[in-house]
C-alpha positions in Angstrom: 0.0 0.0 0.0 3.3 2.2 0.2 4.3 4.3 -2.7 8.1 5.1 -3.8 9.0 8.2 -5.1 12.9 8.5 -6.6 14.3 12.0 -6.4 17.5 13.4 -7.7 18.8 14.6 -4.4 19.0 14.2 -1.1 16.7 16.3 1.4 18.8 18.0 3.9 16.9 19.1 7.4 17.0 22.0 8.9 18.4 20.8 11.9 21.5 19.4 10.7 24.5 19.2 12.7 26.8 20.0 9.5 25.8 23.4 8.4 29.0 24.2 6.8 28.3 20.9 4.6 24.5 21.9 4.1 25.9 25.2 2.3 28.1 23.3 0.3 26.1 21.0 -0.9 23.8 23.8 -2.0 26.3 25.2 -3.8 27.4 22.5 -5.7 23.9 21.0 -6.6 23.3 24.7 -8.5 24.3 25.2 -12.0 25.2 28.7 -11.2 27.4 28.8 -8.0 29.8 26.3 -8.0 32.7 28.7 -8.7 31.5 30.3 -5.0 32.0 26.7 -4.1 35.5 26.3 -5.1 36.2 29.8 -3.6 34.8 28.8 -0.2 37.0 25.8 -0.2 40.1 27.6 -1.5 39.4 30.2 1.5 38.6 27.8 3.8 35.7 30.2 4.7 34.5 28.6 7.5 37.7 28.3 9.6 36.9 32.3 9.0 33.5 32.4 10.2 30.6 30.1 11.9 28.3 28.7 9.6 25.6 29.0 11.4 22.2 31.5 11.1 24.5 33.7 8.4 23.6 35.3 5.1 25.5 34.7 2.4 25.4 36.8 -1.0 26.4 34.6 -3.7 28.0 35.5 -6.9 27.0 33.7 -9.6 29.4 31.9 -12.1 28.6 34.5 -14.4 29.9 37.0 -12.0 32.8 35.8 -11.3 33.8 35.3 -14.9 33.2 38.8 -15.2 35.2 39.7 -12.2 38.3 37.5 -13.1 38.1 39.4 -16.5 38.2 42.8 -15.5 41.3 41.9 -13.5 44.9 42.5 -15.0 45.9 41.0 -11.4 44.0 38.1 -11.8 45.7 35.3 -11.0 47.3 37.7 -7.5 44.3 37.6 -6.5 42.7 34.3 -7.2 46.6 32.5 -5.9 46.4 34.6 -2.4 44.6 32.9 -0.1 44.5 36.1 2.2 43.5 38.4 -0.5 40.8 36.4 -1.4 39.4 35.9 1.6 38.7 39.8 2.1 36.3 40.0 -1.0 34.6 36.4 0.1 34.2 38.2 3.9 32.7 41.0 2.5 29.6 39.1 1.3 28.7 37.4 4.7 26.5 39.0 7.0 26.7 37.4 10.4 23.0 37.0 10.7 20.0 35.2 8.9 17.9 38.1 6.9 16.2 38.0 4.1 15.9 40.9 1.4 12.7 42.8 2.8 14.3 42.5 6.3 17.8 43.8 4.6 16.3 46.8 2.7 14.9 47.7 6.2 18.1 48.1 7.5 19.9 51.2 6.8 23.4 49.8 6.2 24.1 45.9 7.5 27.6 45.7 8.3 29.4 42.8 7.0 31.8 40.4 8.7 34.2 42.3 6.9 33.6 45.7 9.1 32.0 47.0 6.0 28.9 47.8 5.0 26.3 47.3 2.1 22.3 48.9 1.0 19.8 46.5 -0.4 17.7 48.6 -2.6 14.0 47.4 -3.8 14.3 44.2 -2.3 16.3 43.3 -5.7 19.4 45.4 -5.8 22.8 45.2 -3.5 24.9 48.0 -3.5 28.2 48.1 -1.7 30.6 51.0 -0.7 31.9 51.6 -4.1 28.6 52.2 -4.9 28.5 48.9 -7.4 25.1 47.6 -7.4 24.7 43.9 -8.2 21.2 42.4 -9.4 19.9 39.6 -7.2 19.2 37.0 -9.3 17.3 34.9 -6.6 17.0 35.6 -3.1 15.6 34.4 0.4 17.3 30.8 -0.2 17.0 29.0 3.0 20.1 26.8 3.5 19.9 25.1 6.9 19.9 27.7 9.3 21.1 30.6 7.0 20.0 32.6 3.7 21.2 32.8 0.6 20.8 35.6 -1.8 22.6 34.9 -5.8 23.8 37.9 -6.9 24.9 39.0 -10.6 28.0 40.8 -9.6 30.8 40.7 -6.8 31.2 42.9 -4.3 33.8 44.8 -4.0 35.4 46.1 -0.5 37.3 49.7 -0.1 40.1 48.4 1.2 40.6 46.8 -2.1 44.3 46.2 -2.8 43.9 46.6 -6.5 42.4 50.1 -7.2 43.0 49.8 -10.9 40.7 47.0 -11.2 38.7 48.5 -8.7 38.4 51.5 -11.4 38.4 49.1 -14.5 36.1 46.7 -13.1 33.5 49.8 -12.5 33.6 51.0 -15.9 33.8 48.1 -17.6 30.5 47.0 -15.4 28.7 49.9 -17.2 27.4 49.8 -21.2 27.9 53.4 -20.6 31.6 53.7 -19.5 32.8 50.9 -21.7 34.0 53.0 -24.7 36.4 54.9 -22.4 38.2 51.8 -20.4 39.1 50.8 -23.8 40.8 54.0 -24.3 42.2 53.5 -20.8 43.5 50.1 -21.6 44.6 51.4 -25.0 46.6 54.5 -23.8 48.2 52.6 -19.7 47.1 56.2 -18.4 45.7 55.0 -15.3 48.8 52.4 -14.5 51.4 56.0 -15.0 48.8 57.9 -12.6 48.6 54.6 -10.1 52.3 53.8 -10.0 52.9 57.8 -8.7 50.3 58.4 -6.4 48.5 54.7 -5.8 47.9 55.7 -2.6 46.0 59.0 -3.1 41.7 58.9 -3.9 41.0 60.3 -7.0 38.4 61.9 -9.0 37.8 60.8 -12.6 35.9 62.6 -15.4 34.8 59.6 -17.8 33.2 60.5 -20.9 29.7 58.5 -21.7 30.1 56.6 -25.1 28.0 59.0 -26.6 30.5 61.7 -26.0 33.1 59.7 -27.9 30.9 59.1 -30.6 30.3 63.0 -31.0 33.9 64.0 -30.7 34.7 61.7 -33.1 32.2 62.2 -35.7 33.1 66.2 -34.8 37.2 65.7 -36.4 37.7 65.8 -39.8 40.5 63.0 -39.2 39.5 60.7 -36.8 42.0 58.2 -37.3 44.8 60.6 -35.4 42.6 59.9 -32.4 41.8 56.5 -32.7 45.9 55.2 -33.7 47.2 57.5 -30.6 
């Protein structure tokens, strides 16, 4: 009188005594975050932080193929355990919330000491004021949340502000005409190797303004082959 059901996972409760393993498994059974995966074992995130009643924003593979190709320092970054840790803390939130409670919040600090704005219930902004899409949210994993996001967060106390810069503008349809010409002409690595250290205020043309000044020159090509 019993009836069998075959399903292509196994059920994890909610009380289990291995949330780190509950997460990970999550992870891994999700076509779009098994890059996080391989960055929380590379980390070894949880010898960082307790597992337990967190949330977690999750880039998505997408995201961190975007991220990884913004970076000239790529492989620094990805190589240094340390390094690497400092983005991954910066997207744990040492508490269990989900979007409508996060928006409520006026800025949830992060285990990092930084601090991030959920905007609509669909949009995370962090302290460069990068906002990142969530691409599905209020994910119950054990006794945390998950939230997929469609970009990675970035922390100030980035040690790469050129890809801080580059990754900005080449996040934006509109900015994307003028990191090519950054890339094109190595201004921003003369400016960076003199005064890294310093803030600075950049000017960037939309590509619309490129268009104009082009179209404006009776000899564009001078531009374009400098």
């Amino acid at each position: 009188g019993s009836v069998l059901n075959v399903i292509d996972r196994v059920l994890v409760p909610s009380t289990t005594q291995f949330p780190e393993e509950c997460l990970m498994y999550t992870l891994g059974s999700r076509g779009d975050t098994s890059t996080m995966l391989d960055i929380v074992k590379t980390t070894n995130l949880f010898e960082l932080v307790k597992p337990q009643n967190h949330t977690y924003f999750i880039p998505s593979n997408s995201a961190w193929q975007q991220f990884r190709g913004s970076l000239r320092n790529a492989p620094e970054l990805f190589d240094n355990q340390d390094l690497l840790s400092e983005y991954i803390l910066y997207h744990v939130l040492e508490q269990a919330v989900g979007l409508a409670d996060l928006e409520k919040s006026v800025s949830p600090t992060m285990h990092l000491g930084e601090t991030i704005q959920v905007q609509n219930g669909d949009r995370v902004v962090d302290n460069n004021h990068y906002e990142a899409a969530v691409l599905q949210g209020d994910i119950k994993v054990c006794s945390s949340v998950i939230h997929v996001i469609d970009r990675v967060l970035m922390p100030t106390t980035s040690l790469f502000p050129y890809e801080c810069l580059t990754f900005a503008l080449g996040s934006r349809k509109d900015t994307s005409t003028f990191l090519k010409v950054v890339r094109a002409s190595n201004i921003l690595q003369a400016v960076m190797r003199i005064t890294s250290m310093l803030p600075h205020t950049y000017l960037v043309p939309n590509g619309q303004a490129f268009i104009n000044l082009l179209s404006s020159m009776e000899d564009p090509s001078i531009l374009m082959g400098q």
